[in-house]
C-alpha positions in Angstrom: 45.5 52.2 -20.3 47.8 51.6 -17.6 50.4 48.8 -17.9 53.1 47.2 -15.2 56.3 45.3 -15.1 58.5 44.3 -12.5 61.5 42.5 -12.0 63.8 41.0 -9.0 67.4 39.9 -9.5 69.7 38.6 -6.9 72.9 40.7 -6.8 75.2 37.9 -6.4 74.1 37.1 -9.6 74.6 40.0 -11.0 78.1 40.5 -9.3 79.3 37.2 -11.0 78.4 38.6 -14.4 80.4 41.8 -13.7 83.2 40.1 -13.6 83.1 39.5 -17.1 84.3 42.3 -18.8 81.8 42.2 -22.0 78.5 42.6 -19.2 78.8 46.1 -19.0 79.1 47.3 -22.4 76.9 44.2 -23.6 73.5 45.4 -21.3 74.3 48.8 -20.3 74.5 52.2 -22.3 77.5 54.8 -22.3 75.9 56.8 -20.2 74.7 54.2 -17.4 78.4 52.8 -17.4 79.2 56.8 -16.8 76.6 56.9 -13.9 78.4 53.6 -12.8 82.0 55.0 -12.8 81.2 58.1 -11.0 79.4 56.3 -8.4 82.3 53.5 -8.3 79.9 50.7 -9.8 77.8 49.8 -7.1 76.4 46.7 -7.7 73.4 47.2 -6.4 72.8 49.9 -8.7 73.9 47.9 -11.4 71.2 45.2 -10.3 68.5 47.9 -10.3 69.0 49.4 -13.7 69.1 45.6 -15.3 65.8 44.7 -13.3 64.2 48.4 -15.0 65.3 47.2 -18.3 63.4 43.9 -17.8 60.5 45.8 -16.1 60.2 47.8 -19.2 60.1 44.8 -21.6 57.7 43.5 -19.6 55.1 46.7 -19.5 55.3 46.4 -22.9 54.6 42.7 -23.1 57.3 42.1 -25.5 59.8 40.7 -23.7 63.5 41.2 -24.7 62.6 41.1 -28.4 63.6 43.4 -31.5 65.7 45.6 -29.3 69.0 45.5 -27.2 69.2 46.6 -23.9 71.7 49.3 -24.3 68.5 50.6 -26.7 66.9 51.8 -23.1 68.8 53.9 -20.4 68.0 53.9 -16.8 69.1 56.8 -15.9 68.5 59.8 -12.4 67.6 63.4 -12.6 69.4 65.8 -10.3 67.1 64.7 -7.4 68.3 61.0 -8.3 64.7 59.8 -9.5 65.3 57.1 -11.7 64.1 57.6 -15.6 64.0 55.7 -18.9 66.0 57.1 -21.8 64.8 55.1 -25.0 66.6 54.8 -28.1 66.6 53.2 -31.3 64.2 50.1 -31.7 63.0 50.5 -28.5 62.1 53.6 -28.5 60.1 52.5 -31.8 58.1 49.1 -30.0 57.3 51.8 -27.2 55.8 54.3 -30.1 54.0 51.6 -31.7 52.7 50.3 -28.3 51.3 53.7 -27.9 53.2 54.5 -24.8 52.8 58.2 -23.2 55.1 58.2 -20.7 57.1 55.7 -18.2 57.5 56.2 -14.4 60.2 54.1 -12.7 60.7 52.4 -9.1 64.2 50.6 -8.1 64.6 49.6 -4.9 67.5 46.7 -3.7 68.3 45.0 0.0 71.9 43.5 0.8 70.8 40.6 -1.8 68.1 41.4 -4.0 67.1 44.6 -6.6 63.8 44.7 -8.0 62.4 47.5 -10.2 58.6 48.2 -11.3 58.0 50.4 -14.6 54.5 51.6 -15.7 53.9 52.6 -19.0 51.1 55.2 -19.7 49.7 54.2 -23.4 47.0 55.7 -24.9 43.8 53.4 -25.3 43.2 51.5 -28.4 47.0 51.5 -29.7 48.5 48.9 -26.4 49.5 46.0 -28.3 
């Protein structure tokens, strides 16, 4: 079974809560806060990678329950194809969901990100 979840976030928004210094670490792993620094925090990418963490939530139908968001990285391969790195309890809902696999869109204009995730899960253990 195939299942979907997308997101949209103004980046103004998102620009407002960078300013607080807690944001970062509070939503977003080590790693993404890396990506972040290397890339000089663009907030657009910031936008993006909070919209994929929604997304995923919602693929799974769970919402943001029983895990944190720095639980899931949004990460890019060498190519700079976003990914999802799970850890921790949500890496467990995913296993329980029967999730196979993820694939990951993030797109953004001057004032909106959005990001679609679908979730591959194998039939008969989707929650």
């Amino acid at each position: 079974m195939i299942q979907t979840g997308i997101d949209l976030v103004e980046i103004k928004r998102i620009q407002k809560s960078m300013k607080n210094p807690r944001f970062l670490t509070r939503v977003f792993s080590s790693d993404e806060i890396a990506m972040f620094r290397e890339r000089k925090f663009p907030v657009q990418t910031v936008a993006a990678n909070f919209c994929a963490k929604e997304a995923f939530a919602k693929a799974l139908g769970c919402g943001i329950r029983g895990f944190a968001f720095q639980d899931i990285s949004v990460l890019r391969d060498s190519l700079g194809r976003p990914y999802l790195r799970l850890e921790g309890p949500a890496e467990a809902m995913a296993k329980a969901a029967g999730a196979q696999s993820f694939s990951v869109s993030l797109t953004h204009t001057r004032s909106c990100a959005a990001a679609v995730v679908v979730c591959e899960c194998r039939k008969g253990e989707e929650k």
